[in-house]
N, C-alpha and C positions, 0 to 999 in steps of 0.2 A: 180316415181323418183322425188325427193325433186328438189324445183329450185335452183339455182345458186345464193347464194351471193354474192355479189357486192361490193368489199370491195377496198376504197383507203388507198394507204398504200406510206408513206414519208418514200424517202432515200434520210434524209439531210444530206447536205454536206459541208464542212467549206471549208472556203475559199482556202486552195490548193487543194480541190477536191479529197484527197484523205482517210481521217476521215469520217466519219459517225457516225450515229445515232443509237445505240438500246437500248429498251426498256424494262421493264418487267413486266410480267403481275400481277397484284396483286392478294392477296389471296378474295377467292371468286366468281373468274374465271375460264373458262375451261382453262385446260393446264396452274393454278397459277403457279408463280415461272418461267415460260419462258420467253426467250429472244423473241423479233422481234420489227418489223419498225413498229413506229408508226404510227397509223392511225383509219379507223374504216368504219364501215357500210354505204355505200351510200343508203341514204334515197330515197324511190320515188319520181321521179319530182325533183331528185337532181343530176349537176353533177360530174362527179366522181373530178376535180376540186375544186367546192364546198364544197364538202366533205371533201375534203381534207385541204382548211381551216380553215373550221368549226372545225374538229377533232381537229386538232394541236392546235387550239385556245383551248378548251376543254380539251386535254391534258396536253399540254406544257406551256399554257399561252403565247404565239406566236401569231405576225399577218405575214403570208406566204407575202414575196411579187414578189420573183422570183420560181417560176414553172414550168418542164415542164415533157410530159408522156416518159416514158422510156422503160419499158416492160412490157407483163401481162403473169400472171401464173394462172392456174387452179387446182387445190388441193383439196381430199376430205377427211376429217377427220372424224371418229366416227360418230360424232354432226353435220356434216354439208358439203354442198360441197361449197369452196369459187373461187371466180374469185378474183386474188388478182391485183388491177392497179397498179402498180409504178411508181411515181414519182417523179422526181431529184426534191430535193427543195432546191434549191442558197443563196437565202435571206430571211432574214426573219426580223420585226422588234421586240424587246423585247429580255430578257435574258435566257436566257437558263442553267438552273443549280442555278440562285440566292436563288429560291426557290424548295421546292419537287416538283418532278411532280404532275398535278393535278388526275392523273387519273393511276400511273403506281408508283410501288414500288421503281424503281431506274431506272437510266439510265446513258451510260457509250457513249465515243465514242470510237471505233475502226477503225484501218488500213486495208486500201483493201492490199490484198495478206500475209497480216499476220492470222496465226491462233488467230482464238478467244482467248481471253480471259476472255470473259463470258459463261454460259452454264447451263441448257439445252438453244437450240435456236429450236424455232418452226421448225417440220419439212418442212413445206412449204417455209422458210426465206433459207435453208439451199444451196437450187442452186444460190441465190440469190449473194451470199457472193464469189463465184468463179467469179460471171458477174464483182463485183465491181474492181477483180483483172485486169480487162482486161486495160493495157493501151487504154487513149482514140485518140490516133494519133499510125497509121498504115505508115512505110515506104513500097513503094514495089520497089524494085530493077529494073534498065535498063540497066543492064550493057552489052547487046548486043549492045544499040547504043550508051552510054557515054563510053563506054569501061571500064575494068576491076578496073584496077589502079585508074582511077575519080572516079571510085564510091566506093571504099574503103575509098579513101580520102575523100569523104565528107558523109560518112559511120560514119568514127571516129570520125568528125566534129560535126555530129547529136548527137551523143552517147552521148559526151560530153556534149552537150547541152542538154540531158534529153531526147531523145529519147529513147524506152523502146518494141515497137514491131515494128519488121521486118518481112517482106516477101520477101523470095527468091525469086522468077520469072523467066526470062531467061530462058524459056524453049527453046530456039535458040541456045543454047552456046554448043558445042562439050560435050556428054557426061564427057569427063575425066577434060574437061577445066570448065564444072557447078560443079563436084564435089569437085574441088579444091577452086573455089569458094565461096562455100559451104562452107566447112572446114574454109575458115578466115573468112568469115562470121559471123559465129556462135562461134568463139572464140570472137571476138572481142565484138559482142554482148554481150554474157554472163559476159564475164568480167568485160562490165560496167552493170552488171545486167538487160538485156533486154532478150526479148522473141525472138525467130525465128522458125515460120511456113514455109514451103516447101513449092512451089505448085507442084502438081501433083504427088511427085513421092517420094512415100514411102518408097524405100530403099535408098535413097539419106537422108533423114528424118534421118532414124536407124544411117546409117555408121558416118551422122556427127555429132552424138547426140541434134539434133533440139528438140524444146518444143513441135514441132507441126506438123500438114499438114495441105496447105488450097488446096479446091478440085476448081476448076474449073464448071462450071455453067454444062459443060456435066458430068464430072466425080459425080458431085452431082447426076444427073439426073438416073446415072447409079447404084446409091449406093443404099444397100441393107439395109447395116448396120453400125454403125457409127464406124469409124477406130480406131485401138489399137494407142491411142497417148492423151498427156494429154489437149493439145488442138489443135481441129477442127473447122474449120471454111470452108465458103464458097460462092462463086461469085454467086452472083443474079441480077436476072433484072425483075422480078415479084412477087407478093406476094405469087402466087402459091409456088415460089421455095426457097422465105423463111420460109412457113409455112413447106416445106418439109425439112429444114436446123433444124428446130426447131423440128417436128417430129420422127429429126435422131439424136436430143438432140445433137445439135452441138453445140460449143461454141462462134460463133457468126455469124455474116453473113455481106457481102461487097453488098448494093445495088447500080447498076450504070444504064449509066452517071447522075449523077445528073446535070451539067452545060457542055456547048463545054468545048471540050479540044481540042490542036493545031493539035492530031491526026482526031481529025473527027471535024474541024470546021462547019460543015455542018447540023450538029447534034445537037439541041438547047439542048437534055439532057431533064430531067424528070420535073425540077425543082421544088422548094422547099415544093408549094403546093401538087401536086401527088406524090412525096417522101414522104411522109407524110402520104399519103391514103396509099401507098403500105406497108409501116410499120404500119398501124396501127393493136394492137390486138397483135404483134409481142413478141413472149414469150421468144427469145434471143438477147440480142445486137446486133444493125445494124450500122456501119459505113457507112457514105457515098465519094461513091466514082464518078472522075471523073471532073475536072475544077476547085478540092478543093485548097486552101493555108489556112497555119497554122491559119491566121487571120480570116478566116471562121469557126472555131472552134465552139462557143458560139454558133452562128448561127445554124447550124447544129444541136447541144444540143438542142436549140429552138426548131425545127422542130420536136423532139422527136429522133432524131439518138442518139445512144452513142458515136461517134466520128464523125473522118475523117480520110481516106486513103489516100497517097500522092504517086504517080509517079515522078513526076518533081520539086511539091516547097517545099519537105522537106531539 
């Protein structure tokens, strides 16, 4: 069996976070004429980091000077099997586009959640392009203890301000009184264009037309196969149970506590260093959750998460 390349691979990102970067490969190359994220070969004794400067320099005529890791995928083509690292890259000094690329035939930037516009794209780049659609700030619902009406009200509030995914929650609330919930939920959502994951319960999902279900750290444990829904996700608290979230190709995963929260002050939470280790290697986006506020955002990106989940400071 051939060994595993080692490849870093840049998903830059302009400043609303929401544009990216691809690439294509010039004639003369395996798979000339395709799209994907720039990057290239981590050298021995080099690392993935490194590379990843190096390359973009080499590339794009760019000096990196905000980075950090985001997910990795394992992919084996004809030619070779790659471990692809991703990632996010923020800043950068130099222009981008004044001249050709140095090393790639074109390049274009694209919207996360829109369909391409360029094509072929590597099959390996291709899961990649759903990860970017993922809003990177997660609501999840209390409305067992703010009650119903407040958190509609500041439901709308959020929306308005650019919130974009939701979690249902409340599994406490009288079945007929969660589905009705439900239901304005997920209108109100869609209408300003946001996402809404369930948790737990799948025909609740169906009847209100949700985007999603997120499973609970048991219901994970218990799953066979990954659910009919266009995204899944799911509550972790080890890296065990995200490599198992990623196994069952789910679409992202919630690690907690990362910080106290008022519910378990007692609980210092994982914090930002072992959040860190338990994501690492992590082949689908990880929120983190648990003593977050919006302004922890950046932070958390740092650490290598692709967001934050919010209970009480969204």
């Amino acid at each position: 069996m051939s060994a595993v390349v080692e490849v870093a691979a840049a998903v830059m990102l302009r400043a609303d976070g929401r544009e990216f970067l691809l690439a294509q490969r010039p004639e003369g190359k395996v798979y000339a004429g395709y799209w994907e994220f720039p990057g290239g070969k981590v050298e021995p004794g080099e690392t993935v980091r490194a590379a990843l400067v190096r390359e973009l320099q080499e590339e794009l005529g760019i000096t990196v000077t905000a980075c950090s890791p985001w997910l990795t995928r394992q992919f084996t083509y004809p030619h070779a099997t790659v471990r692809l690292n991703f990632w996010r890259v923020t800043a950068w000094d130099g222009e981008i586009g004044i001249t050709a690329p140095l090393e790639h035939s074109a390049f274009d930037w694209l919207t996360g959640g829109e369909a391409p516009h360029v094509e072929p794209i590597l099959p390996a780049n291709a899961p990649i392009l759903k990860a970017l659609s993922l809003p990177t700030t997660m609501a999840i619902t209390m409305a067992e203890s703010e009650g119903v009406e407040r958190q509609l009200g500041r439901l709308e509030a959020a929306l308005a301000d650019g919130l974009r995914l939701v979690q249902l929650r409340d599994k406490g609330l009288p079945p007929a009184q969660r589905l009705r919930f439900a239901e304005v939920v997920v209108r109100l959502a869609h209408d300003a264009g946001a996402l809404v994951v369930i948790n737990d319960d799948a025909e609740i999902a169906r009847r209100v037309g949700a985007d999603g279900l997120h499973l609970s750290s048991g219901a994970l444990a218990a799953c066979a196969a990954r659910p009919d829904f266009a995204w899944v996700g799911a509550s972790c608290h080890t890296a065990g149970e995200i490599a198992r979230a990623g196994e069952l190709q789910l679409d992202y995963a919630l690690l907690s506590p990362v910080l106290p929260t008022p519910t378990h002050p007692e609980n210092p939470g994982l914090g930002w260093a072992e959040f860190s280790q338990r994501i690492s290697g992590n082949t689908l986006p990880v929120l983190a959750l648990g003593g977050m506020k919006n302004e922890m955002l950046a932070g958390a990106q740092d650490a290598g998460a692709h967001g934050i989940a919010l209970m009480r400071g969204w």
